[in-house]
C-alpha positions as CSV (number, residue, x, y, z in Angstrom):
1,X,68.5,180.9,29.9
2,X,69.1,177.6,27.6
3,X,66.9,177.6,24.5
4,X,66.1,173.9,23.3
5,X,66.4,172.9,20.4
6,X,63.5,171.9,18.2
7,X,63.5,169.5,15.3
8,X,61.0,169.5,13.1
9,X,57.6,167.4,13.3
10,X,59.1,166.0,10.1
11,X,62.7,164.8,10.9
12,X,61.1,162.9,14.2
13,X,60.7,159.3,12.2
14,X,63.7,159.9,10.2
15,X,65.5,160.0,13.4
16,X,63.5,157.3,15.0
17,X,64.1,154.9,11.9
18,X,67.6,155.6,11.7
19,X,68.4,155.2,15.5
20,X,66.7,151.8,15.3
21,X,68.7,151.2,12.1
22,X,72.1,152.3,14.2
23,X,71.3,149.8,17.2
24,X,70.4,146.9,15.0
25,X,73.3,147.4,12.8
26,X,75.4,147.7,16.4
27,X,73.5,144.2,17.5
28,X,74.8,142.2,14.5
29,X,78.3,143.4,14.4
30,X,78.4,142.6,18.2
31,X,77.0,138.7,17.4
32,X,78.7,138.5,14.1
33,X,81.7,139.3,15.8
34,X,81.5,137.0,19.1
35,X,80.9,134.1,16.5
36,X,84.4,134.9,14.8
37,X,85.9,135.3,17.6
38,X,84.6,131.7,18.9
39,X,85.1,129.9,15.6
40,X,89.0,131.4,15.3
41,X,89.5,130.3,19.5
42,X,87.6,127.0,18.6
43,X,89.7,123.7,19.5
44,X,88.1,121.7,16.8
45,X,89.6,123.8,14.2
46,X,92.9,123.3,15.3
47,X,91.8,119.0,15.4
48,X,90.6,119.2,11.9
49,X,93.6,120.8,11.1
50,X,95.8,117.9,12.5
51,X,93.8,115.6,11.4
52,X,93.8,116.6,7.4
53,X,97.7,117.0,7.9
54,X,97.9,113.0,9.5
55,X,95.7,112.6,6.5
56,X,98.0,113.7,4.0
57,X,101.3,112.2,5.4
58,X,99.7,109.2,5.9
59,X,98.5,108.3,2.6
60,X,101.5,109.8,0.9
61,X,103.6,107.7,3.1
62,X,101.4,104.7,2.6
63,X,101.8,104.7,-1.3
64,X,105.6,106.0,-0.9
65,X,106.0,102.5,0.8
66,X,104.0,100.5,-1.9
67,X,105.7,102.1,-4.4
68,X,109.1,100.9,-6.2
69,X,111.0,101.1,-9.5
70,X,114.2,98.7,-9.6
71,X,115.9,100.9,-12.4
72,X,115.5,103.9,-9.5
73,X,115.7,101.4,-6.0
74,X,118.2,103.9,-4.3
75,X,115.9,106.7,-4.5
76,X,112.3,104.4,-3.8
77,X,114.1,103.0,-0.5
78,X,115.2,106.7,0.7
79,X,112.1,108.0,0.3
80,X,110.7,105.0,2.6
81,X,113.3,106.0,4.9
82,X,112.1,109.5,5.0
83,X,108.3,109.0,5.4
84,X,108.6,106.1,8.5
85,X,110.0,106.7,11.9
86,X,110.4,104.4,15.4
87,X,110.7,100.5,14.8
88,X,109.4,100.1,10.5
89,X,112.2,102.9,10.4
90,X,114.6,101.0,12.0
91,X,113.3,97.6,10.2
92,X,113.8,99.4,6.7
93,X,117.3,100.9,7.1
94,X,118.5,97.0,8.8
95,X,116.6,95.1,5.7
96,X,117.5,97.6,3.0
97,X,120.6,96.0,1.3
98,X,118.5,92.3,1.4
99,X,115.5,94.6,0.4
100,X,117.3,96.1,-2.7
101,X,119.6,92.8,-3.9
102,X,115.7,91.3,-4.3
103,X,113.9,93.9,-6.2
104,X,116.7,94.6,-8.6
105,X,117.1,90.5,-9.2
106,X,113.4,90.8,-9.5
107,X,113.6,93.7,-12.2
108,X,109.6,95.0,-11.1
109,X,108.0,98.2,-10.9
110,X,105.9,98.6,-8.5
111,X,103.3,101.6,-8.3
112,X,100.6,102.6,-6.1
113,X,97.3,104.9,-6.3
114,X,95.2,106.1,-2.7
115,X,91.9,105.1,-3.8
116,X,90.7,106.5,-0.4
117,X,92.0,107.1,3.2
118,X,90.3,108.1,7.0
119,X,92.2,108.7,10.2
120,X,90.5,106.1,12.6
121,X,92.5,108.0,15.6
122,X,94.1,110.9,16.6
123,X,96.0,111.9,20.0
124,X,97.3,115.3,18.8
125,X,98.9,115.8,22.5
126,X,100.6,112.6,22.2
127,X,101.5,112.9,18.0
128,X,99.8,109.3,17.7
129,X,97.4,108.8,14.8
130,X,95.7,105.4,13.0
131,X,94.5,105.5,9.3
132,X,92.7,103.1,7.3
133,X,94.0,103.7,3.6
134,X,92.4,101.8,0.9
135,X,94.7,101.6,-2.5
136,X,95.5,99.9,-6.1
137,X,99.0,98.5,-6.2
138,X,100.2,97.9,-9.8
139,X,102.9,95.5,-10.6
140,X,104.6,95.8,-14.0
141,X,107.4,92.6,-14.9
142,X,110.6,92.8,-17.0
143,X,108.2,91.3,-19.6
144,X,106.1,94.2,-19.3
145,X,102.8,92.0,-18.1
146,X,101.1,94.4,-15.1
147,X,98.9,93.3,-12.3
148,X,96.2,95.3,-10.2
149,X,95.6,94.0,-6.8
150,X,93.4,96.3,-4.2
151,X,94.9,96.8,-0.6
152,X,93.9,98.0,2.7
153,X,96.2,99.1,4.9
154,X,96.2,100.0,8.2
155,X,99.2,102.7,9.6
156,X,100.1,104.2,12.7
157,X,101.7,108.0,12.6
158,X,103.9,109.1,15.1
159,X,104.6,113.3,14.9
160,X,108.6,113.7,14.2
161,X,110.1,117.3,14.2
162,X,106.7,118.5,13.3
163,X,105.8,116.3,11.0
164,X,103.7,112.8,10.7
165,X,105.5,110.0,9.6
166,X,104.4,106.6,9.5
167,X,105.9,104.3,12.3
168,X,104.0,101.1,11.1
169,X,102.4,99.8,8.7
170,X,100.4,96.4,8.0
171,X,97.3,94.7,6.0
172,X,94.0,95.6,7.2
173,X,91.9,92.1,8.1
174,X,89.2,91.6,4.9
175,X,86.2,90.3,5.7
176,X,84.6,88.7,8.7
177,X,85.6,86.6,11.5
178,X,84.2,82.9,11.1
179,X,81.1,81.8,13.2
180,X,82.2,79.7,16.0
């Protein structure tokens, strides 16, 4: 014959508080964990992610390409070469001797600064982005007079070998259309 076993009157709550303890411990590990799980399987992490890297080529490229130092133009017009792909790549590369016989007649420096920058578009499928980059272009003369002038500037990224580069680049209209 089985003899049960008998706890005393005492040890009943302890036992009862810590079993509820246990299972509501269990409970919020179990929706704790199904949140990670969807927030690391979530696509919109992965978008933000693309989109902060367009981002970040974007406006670097942006102010690679407004940016130019005639006692350095070799370098300047390689790294244009290197942040643009597709047709501005091919226009760069085709107008670059031109390009570089005008800037070093011209004896300029030209710098730029990102004052701010959005991505207006992204296809991360199709490695197409837009951006709208606002900026500060300053030009310094041989006589060492500089001029501030704000830009807009709206580029398209294409993704190359993994990376976004830009693949044109052009003024962003100021202002409104007339009233017809």
């Amino acid at each position: 014959m089985a003899r049960a076993v008998r706890t005393p009157a005492g040890l009943r709550p302890v036992l009862a508080v810590a079993l509820v303890f246990t299972l509501v411990a269990a409970g919020f590990a179990v929706w704790t964990g199904r949140d990670w799980y969807a927030a690391a399987h979530d696509d919109s992490a992965g978008y933000a992610e693309q989109r902060d890297r367009a981002l970040a080529a974007g406006e670097q490229a942006v102010q690679n390409l407004n940016t130019l130092d005639h006692r350095r133009v070799e370098q300047g017009l390689d790294l244009w070469e290197s942040s643009t792909t597709g047709e501005l790549h091919d226009q760069l590369v085709e107008g670059r001797e031109e390009f570089e016989a005008q800037v070093k007649g011209a004896k300029t420096v030209t710098t730029a600064r990102v004052l701010s920058g959005a991505v207006t578009e992204l296809d991360d499928r199709a490695g197409r982005a837009r951006l709208l980059v606002a900026l500060r272009i300053t030009v310094t003369t041989p006589d060492s007079k500089s001029t501030d002038k704000d830009s807009r500037m709206l580029g398209e990224l294409t993704r190359a070998d993994g990376q976004w580069k830009l693949s044109g680049l052009g003024q962003a209209p100021v202002g409104g259309t007339a009233a017809g």
